[in-house]
C-alpha positions as CSV (number, residue, x, y, z in Angstrom):
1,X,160.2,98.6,176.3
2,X,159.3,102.5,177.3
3,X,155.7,103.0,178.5
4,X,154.2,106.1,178.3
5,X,151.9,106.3,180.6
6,X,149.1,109.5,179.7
7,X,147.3,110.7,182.4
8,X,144.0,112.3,181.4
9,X,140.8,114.2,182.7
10,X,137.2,112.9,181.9
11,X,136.9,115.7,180.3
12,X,140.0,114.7,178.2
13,X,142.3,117.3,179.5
14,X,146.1,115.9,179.8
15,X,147.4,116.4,183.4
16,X,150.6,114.6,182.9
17,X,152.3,112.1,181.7
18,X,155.0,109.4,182.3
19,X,157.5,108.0,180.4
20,X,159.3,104.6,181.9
21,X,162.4,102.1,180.7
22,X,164.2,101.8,177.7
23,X,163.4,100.6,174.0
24,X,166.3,98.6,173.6
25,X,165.8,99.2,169.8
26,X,169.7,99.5,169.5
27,X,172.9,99.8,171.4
28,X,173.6,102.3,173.8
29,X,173.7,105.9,171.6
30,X,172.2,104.1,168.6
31,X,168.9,103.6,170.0
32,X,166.5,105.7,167.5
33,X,163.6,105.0,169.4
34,X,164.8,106.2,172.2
35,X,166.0,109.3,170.7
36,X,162.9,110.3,169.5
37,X,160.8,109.7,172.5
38,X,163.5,111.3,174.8
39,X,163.6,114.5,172.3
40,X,159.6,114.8,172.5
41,X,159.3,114.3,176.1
42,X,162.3,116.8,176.7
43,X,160.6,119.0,173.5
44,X,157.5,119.3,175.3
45,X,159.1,120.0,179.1
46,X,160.9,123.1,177.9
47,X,158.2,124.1,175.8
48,X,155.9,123.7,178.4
49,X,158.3,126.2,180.5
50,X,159.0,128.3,177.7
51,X,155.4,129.5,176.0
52,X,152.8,128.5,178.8
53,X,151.6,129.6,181.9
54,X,151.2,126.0,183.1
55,X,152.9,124.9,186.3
56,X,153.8,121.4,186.9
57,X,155.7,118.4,188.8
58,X,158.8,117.2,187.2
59,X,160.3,114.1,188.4
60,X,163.3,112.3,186.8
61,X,165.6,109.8,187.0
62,X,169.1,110.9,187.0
63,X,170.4,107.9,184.8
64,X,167.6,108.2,182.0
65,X,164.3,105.9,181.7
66,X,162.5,107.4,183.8
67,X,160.3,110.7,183.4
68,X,157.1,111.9,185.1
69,X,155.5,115.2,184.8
70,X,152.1,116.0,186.0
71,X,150.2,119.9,185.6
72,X,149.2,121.5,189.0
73,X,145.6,121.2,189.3
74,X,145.1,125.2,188.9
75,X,147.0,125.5,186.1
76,X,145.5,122.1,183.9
77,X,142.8,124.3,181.8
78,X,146.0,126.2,180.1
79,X,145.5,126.2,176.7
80,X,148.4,126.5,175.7
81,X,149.7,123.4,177.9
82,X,147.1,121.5,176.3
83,X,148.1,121.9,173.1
84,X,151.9,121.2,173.6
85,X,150.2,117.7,175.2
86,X,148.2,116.6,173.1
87,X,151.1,117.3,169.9
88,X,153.3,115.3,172.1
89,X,150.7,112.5,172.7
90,X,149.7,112.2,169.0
91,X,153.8,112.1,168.1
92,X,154.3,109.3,170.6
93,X,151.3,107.5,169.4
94,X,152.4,107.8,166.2
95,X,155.8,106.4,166.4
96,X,154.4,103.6,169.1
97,X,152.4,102.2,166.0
98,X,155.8,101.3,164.1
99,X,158.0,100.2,167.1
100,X,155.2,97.9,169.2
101,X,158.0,95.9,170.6
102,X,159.8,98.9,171.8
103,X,157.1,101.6,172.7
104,X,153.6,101.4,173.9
105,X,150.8,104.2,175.4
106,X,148.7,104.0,178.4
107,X,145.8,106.2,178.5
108,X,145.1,106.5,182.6
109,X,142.0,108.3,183.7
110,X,142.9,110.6,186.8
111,X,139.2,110.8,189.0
112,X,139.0,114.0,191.3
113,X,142.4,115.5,189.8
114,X,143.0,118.6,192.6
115,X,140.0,117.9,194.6
């Protein structure tokens, strides 16, 4: 199962997010679940690189099923980054609702995020 683990703001800003283990939805290359929740996490990487301001963490594991990337605290009110979040967190949430033996969402509150 891949747990995406949503790290969030009381204010409801996204700070990061993690994404952990496989869906075993399929054979090796066949998997569609994991297809589509690689290509969103990916998606939103390089457009979080590409069209925001927003710099961030980026931690990954070099065989797959594992990805973590967390905004630096200065840069967590981009708007911009935001946005690409939050389209990535409604996809995911989306798709966890018709695959809940493959994929589910953690929404984790981050207290004193940069203090």
């Amino acid at each position: 199962m891949i747990t995406v683990s949503i790290y969030q703001l009381e204010t409801d800003l996204i700070c990061g997010f993690c994404y952990e283990g496989h869906a075993d939805a399929g054979e090796y290359g066949y998997d569609i679940v994991c297809s589509a929740v690689s290509a969103l996490a990916i998606g939103c990487v390089n457009a979080l690189e590409a069209y925001t301001q927003a710099e961030f963490d980026e931690d990954a594991a070099e065989d797959g099923g594992y990805l973590k990337v967390m905004l630096k605290p200065e840069t967590v009110q981009d708007h911009d980054a935001q946005l690409l979040l939050k389209s990535m967190v409604l996809a995911v949430s989306q798709m966890a609702e018709s695959y809940l033996e493959n994929l589910r969402i953690r929404h984790i509150e981050r207290k004193n995020y940069g203090r």
